[in-house]
C-alpha positions in Angstrom: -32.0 -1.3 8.0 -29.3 0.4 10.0 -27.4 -2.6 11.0 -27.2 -3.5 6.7 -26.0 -0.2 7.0 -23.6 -0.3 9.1 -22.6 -4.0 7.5 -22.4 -2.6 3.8 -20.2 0.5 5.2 -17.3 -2.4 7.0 -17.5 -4.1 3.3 -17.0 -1.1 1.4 -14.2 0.1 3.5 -12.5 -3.1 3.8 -12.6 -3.4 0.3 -11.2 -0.3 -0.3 -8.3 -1.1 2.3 -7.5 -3.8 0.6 -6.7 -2.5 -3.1 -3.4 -3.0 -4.3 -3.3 -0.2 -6.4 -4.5 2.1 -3.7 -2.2 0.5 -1.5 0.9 0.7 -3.7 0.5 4.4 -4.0 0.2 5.6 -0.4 3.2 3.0 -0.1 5.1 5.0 -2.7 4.3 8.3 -1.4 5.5 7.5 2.5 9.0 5.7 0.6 8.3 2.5 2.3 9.9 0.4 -0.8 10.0 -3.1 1.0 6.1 -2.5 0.8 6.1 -1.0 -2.8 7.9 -4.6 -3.6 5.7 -6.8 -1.9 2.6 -5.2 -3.5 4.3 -5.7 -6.9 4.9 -8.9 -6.4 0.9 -9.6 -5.2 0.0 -7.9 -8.6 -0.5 -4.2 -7.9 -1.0 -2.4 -11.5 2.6 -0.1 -11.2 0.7 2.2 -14.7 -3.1 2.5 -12.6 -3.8 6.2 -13.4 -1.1 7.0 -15.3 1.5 5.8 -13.2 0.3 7.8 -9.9 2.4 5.8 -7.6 5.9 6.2 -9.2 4.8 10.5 -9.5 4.1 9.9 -6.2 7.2 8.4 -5.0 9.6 11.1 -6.8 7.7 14.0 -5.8 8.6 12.9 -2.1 12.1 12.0 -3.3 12.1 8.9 -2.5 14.7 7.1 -4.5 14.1 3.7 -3.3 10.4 3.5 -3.8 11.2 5.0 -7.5 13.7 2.2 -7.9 11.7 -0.4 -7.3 8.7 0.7 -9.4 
């Protein structure tokens, strides 16, 4: 039982690592916009919850991040 555990925890956190969404906003919160780009581009939703990453992005003042969303 604990090593389906343990095996259910490394899916759940690798699946959360790997959405785009959640990806694209910590992206657009540190201003790294070549990032912000390349998540667009694989299909990260720019509006998911009410457009959190571009809020993100200008409340850090990052302009290029804001540009690109």
């Amino acid at each position: 039982m604990k090593s389906l555990r343990s095996y259910m925890w490394r899916v759940a956190s690798w699946t959360y690592v790997m959405d785009k969404n959640i990806a694209l906003r910590h992206a657009a919160r540190r201003g790294a916009s070549n990032a912000v780009r390349v998540l667009l581009e694989a299909g990260a939703d720019v509006h998911a919850l009410g457009d959190e990453a571009l809020r993100r992005a200008t409340l850090n003042g990052h302009t290029d991040a804001v540009k690109a969303l």
